[in-house]
C-alpha positions as CSV (number, residue, x, y, z in Angstrom):
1,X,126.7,105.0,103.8
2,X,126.0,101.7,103.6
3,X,122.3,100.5,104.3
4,X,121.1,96.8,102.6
5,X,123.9,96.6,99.6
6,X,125.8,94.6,102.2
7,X,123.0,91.8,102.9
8,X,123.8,90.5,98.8
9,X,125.6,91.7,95.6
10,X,122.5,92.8,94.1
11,X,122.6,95.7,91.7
12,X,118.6,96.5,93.5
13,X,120.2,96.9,96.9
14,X,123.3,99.1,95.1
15,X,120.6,101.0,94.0
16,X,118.7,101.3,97.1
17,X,121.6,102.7,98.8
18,X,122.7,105.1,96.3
19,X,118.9,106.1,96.7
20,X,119.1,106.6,100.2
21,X,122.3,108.4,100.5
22,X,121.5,111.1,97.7
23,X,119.3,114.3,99.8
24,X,116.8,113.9,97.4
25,X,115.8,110.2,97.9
26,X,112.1,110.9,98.9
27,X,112.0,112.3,94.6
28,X,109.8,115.0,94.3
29,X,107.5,117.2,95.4
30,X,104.0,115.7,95.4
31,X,100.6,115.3,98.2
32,X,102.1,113.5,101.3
33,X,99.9,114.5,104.4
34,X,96.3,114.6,102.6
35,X,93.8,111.9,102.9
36,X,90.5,112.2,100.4
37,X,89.0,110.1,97.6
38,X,87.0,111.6,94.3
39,X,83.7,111.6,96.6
40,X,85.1,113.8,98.8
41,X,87.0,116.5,96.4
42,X,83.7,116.5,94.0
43,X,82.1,117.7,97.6
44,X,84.5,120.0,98.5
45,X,84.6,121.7,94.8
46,X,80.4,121.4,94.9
47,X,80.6,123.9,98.3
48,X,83.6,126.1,95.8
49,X,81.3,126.4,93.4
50,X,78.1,127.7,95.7
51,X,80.8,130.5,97.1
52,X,82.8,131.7,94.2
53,X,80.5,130.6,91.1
54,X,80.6,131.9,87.1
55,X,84.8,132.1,87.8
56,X,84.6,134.9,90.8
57,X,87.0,134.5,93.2
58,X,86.8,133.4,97.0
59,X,88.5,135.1,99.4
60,X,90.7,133.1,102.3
61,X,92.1,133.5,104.9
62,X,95.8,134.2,104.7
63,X,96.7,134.0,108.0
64,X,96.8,131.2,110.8
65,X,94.5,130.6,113.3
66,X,96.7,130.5,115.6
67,X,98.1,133.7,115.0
68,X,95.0,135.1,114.5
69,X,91.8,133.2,115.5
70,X,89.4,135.9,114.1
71,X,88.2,136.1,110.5
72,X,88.0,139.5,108.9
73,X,84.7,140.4,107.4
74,X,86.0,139.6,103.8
75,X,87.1,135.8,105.2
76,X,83.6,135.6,106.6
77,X,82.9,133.6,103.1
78,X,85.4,131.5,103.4
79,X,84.8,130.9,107.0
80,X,81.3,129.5,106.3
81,X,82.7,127.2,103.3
82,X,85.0,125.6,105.2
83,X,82.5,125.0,107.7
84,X,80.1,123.5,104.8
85,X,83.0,121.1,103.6
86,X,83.4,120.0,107.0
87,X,79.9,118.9,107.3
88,X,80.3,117.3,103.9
89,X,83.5,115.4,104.3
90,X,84.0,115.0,108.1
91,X,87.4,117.0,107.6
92,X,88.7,120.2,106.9
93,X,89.8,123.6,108.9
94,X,90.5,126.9,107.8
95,X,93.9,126.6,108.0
96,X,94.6,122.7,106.3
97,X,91.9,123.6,103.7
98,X,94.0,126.5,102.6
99,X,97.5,124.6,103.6
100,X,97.3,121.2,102.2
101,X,94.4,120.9,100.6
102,X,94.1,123.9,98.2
103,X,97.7,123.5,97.4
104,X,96.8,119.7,95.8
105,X,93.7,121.0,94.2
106,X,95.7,123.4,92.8
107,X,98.6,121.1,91.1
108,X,95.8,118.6,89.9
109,X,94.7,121.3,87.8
110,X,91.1,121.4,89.5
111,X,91.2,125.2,90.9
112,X,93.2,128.2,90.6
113,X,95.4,130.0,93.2
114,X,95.5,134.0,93.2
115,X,97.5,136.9,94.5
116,X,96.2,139.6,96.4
117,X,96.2,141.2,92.9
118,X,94.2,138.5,91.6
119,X,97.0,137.7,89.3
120,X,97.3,133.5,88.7
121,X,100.4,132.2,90.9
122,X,102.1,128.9,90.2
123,X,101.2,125.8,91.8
124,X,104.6,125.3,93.1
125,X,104.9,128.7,94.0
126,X,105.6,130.1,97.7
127,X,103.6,133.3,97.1
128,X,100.8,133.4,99.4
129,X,97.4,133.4,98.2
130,X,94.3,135.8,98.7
131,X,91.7,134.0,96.3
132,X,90.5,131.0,94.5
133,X,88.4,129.9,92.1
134,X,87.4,127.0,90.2
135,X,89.4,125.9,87.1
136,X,88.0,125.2,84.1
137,X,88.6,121.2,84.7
138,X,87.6,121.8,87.9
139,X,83.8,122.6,86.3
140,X,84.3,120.1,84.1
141,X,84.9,117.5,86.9
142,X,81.6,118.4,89.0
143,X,79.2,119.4,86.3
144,X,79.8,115.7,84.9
145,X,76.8,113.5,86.1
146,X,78.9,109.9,84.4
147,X,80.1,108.7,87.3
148,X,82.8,106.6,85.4
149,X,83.8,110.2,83.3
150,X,84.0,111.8,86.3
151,X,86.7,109.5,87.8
152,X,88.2,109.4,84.2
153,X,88.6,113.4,84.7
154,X,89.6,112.3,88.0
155,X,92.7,110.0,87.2
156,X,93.6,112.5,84.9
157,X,93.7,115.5,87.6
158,X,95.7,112.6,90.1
159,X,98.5,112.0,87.3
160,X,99.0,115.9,87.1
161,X,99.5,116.1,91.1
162,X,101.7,112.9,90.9
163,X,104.2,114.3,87.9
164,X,103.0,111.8,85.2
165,X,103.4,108.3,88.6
166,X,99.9,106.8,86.2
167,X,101.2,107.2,83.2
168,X,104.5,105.4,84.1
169,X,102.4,102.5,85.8
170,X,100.3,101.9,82.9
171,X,103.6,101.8,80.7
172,X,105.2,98.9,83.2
173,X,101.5,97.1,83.5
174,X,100.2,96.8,80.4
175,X,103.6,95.8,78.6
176,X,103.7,92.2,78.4
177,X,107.3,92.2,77.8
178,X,108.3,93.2,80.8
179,X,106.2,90.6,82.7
180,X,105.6,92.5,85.9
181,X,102.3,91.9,87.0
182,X,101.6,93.5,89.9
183,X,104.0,96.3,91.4
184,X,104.2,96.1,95.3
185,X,104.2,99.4,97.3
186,X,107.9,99.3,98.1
187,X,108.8,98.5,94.8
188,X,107.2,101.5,93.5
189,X,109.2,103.2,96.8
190,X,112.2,102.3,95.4
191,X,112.1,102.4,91.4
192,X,108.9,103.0,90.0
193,X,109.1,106.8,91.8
194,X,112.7,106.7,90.5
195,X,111.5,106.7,86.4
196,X,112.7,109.6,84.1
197,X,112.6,111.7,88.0
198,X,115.4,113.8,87.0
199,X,117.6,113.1,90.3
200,X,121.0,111.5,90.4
201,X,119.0,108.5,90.7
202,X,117.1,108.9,87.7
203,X,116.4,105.6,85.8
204,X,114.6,104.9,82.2
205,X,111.3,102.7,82.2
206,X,113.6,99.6,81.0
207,X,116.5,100.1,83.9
208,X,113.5,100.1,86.3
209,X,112.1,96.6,85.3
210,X,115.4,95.2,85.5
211,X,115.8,96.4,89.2
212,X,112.5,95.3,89.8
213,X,113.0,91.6,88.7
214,X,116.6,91.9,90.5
215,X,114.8,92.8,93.5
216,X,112.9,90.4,93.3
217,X,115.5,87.4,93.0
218,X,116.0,88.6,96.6
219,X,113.5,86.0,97.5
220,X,110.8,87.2,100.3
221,X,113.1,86.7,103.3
222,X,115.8,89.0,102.0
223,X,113.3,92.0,101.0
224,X,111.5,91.6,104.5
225,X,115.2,92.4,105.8
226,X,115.8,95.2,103.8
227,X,112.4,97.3,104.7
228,X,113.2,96.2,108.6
229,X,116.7,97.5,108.1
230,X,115.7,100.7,106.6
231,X,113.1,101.9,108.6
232,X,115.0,101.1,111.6
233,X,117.8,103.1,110.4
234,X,116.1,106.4,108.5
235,X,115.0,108.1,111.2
236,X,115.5,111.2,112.0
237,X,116.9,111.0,115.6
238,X,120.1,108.8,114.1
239,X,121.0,111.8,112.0
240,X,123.3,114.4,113.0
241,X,122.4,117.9,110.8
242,X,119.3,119.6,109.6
243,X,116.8,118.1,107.7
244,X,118.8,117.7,104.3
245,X,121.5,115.4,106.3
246,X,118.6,113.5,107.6
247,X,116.5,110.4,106.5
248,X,112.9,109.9,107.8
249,X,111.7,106.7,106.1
250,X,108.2,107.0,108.0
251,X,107.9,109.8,105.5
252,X,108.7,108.9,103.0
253,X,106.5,105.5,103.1
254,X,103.6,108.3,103.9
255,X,104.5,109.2,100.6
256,X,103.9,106.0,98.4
257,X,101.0,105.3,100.8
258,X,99.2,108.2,99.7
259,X,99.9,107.8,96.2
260,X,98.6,104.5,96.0
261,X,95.8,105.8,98.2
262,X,95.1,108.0,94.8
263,X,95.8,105.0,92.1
264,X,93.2,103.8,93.8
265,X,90.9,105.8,92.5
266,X,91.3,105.6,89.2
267,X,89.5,102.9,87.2
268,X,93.3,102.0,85.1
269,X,94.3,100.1,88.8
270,X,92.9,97.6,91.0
271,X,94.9,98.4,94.6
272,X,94.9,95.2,97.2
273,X,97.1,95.8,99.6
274,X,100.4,96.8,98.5
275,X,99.9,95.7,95.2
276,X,99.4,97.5,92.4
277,X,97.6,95.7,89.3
278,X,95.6,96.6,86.3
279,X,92.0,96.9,86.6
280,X,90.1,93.5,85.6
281,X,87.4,95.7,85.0
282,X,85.9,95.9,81.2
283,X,85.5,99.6,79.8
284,X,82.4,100.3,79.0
285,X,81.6,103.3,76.5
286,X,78.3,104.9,76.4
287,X,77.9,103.5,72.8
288,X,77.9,100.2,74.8
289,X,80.8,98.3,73.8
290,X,83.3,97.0,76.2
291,X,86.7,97.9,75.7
292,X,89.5,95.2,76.8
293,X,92.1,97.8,77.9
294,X,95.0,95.1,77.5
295,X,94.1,93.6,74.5
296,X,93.7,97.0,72.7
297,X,97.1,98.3,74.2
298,X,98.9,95.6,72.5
299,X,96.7,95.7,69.3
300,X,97.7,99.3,69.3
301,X,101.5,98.7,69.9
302,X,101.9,96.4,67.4
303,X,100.3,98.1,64.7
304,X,102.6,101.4,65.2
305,X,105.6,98.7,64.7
306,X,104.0,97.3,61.7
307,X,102.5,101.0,60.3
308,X,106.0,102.2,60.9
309,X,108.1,99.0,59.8
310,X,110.7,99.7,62.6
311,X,111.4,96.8,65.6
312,X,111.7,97.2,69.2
313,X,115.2,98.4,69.6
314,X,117.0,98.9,73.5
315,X,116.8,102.2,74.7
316,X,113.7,103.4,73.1
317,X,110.1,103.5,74.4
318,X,106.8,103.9,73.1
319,X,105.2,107.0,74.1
320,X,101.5,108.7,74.0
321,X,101.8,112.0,72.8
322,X,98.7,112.7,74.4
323,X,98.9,110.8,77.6
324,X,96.9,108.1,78.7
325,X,95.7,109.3,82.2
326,X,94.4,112.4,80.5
327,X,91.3,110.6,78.9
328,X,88.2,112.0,80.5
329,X,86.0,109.1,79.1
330,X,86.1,105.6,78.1
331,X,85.5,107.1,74.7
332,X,88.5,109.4,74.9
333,X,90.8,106.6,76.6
334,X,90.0,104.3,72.6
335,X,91.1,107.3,71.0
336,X,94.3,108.0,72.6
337,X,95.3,104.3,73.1
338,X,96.0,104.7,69.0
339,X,99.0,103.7,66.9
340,X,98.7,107.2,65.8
341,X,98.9,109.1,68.8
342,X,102.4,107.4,69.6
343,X,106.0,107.6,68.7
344,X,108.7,105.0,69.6
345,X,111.5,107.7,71.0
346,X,115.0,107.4,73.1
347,X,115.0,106.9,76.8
348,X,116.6,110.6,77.1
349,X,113.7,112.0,75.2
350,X,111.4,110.4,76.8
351,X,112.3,111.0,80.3
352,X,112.5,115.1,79.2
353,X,108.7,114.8,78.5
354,X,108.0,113.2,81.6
355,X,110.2,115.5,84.1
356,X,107.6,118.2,81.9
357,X,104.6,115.9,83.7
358,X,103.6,115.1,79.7
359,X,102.8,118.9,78.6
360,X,104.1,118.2,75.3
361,X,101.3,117.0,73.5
362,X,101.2,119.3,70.5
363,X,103.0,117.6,67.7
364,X,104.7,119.5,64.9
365,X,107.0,118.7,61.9
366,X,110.4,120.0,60.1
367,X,110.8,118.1,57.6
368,X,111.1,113.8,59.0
369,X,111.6,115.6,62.4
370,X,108.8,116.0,64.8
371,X,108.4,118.1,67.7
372,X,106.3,118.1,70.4
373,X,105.6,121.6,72.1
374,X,104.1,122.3,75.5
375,X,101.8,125.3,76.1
376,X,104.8,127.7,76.6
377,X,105.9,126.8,73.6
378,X,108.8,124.6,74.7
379,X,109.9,121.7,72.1
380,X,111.3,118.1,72.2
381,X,112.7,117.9,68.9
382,X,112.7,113.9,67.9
383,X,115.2,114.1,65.1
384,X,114.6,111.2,62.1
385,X,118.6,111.5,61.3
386,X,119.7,111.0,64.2
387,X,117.0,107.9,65.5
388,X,116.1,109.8,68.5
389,X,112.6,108.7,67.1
390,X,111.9,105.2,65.0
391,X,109.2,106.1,62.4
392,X,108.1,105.8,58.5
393,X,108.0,109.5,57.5
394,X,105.5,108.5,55.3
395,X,103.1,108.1,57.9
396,X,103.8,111.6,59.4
397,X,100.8,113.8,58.0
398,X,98.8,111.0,59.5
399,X,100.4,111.4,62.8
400,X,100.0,115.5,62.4
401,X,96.1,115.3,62.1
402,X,95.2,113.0,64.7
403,X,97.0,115.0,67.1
404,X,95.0,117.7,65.9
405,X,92.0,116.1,66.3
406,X,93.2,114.7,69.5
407,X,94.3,118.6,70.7
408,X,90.6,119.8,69.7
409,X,88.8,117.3,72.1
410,X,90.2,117.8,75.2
């Protein structure tokens, strides 16, 4: 169907369309409905701890309110926590607590979901859950008295929930070359969320600042047309079929607004509006010295071009092993922003890693071949050979033992 390619021949509004039209347009699953800043999960993990401290397990309630208002004497615990994180936070019932909110605390990484065997269940799995406890970040992130570590831990728990959304912003922002700026809330909408997403509308880092900049040849008028056009057409009641033949752009927008209401809180992004920028902000470390986050960045990305004597070639990106948005300290954040904690890779690679929200931070040889292995043991193999990776070999056992080092910090 045709939405907003009609208003110009502009590959951004081809794209938009072929967006729209595929059921999986909204990308994937991430937090949607929840509303909180670092203040308020720090509280809410604070009241965890007092309940189900030293890693025992909280029991919840596993059935609705609704369905049954009463609490059984094991849920009187959780009954009385929920009640404290109300008073806290101004928010919070039994059942969104355990809905919506436990669920994202759970995919950041900051508690642990259990089955009535106490056995671990995924984050993204449907099995209902009888316990929780805290997660080893999740200690980490309220026994840290830095305010500036803790939203550092923060970020890092946020680009986790999002599937990797910081690392890819901090790859567009801090890239001079692709001289975007400031990324507006519906361009992340469209093509930033679109990046390495594993959909039929999947697009590499370097295909989305092109749509970007062709969006923006649109002019203001045009793109004030195209978001009146959309959400006047994606909405539900215009749809005939269930759900997955439907569009609901209010949604979807509820999306994007939530994740920016979560870039927000990271100190990487300054958030006005709908516009996303770098943080002016200087770094400070605890040492005292000030680190100029851009600067370094493209201190950093030049020497791995000079160290490795290779060029910027299309198709391949520069890539932190160990990602960015998992630095729990300004201190942490100089020491992965390092020549030798990246490698220049292809766009297919690269977008692998990402779809595996950056798990593959252990890096490995075989011969001029690296790997990089998440914790299950799955492998990216970079082959030399065949220049899915641009790098002097000679450099490699340099490379090896900084991700080593790297690996034993965090």
């Amino acid at each position: 169907m045709i939405y907003v390619s009609g208003l110009s021949p502009n590959e951004a509004l081809s794209f938009i369309d072929a967006r729209v039209n595929d059921v999986n347009y909204r990308g994937g699953v991430s937090s949607e409905h929840n509303r909180y800043d670092m203040d308020e999960i720090y509280k809410m993990l604070m009241c965890l701890d007092r309940y189900a401290p030293n890693n025992q397990l909280l029991r919840i309630r596993d059935t609705d309110s609704k369905k049954r208002p009463e609490n059984t004497i094991d849920e009187y615990d959780y009954a009385r926590f929920c009640e404290e994180v109300n008073a806290a936070v101004g928010k919070g019932t039994q059942d969104s607590i355990r809905k919506n909110i436990f669920v994202d605390l759970h995919r950041m990484g900051l508690i642990t979901r259990y089955d009535k065997n106490r056995n671990v269940i995924s984050p993204y799995g449907r099995i209902s859950p009888k316990y929780v406890s805290l997660s080893p970040d999740g200690v980490k992130f309220i026994r840290e008295r830095d305010l500036l570590n803790r939203s550092f831990i923060f970020t890092k728990a946020i680009d986790t929930l999002l599937g990797g959304y910081i690392e890819i912003a901090l790859q567009l922002l801090k890239e001079p070359e692709y001289h975007i700026g400031t990324i507006t809330k519906y361009e992340f909408m469209f093509f930033v969320s679109a990046v390495d997403s594993g959909t039929s509308f999947s697009i590499t880092l370097e295909q989305c600042v092109d749509l970007i900049h062709t969006y923006r040849r649109l002019g203001k008028y045009l793109q004030i047309k195209v978001i009146e056009i959309l959400s006047d057409k994606l909405k539900p009641e215009n749809f005939d079929g269930d759900k997955t033949a439907q569009r609901d752009w209010h949604n979807w927008k509820n999306k994007i607004d939530q994740v920016y209401h979560l870039l927000a809180q990271s100190p990487h992004f300054d958030v006005v509006g709908d516009d996303l920028n770098l943080s002016t902000h200087k770094i400070k470390t605890k040492a005292g010295e000030i680190i100029d986050v851009m600067t370094r960045s493209i201190a950093e990305k030049d020497a791995y071009f000079n160290k490795h004597k290779v060029k910027r070639t299309a198709g391949f990106e520069l890539h932190h092993v160990v990602p960015l948005s998992w630095a729990e300290s300004p201190e942490q954040y100089k020491l992965f922003d390092k020549w030798e904690n990246m490698v220049y890779i292809d766009a297919y690679r690269h977008a692998i890693i990402t779809q595996n929200r950056n798990r593959n931070i252990e890096m490995q040889s075989r011969g001029n071949d690296i790997l990089l292995i998440d914790h299950h043991g799955n492998a990216v193999e970079l082959n030399f050979d065949q220049k899915n990776i641009l790098y002097n070999p000679d450099n490699q056992p340099t490379m090896l033992q900084y991700n080593k080092d790297l690996r034993d910090c965090l």
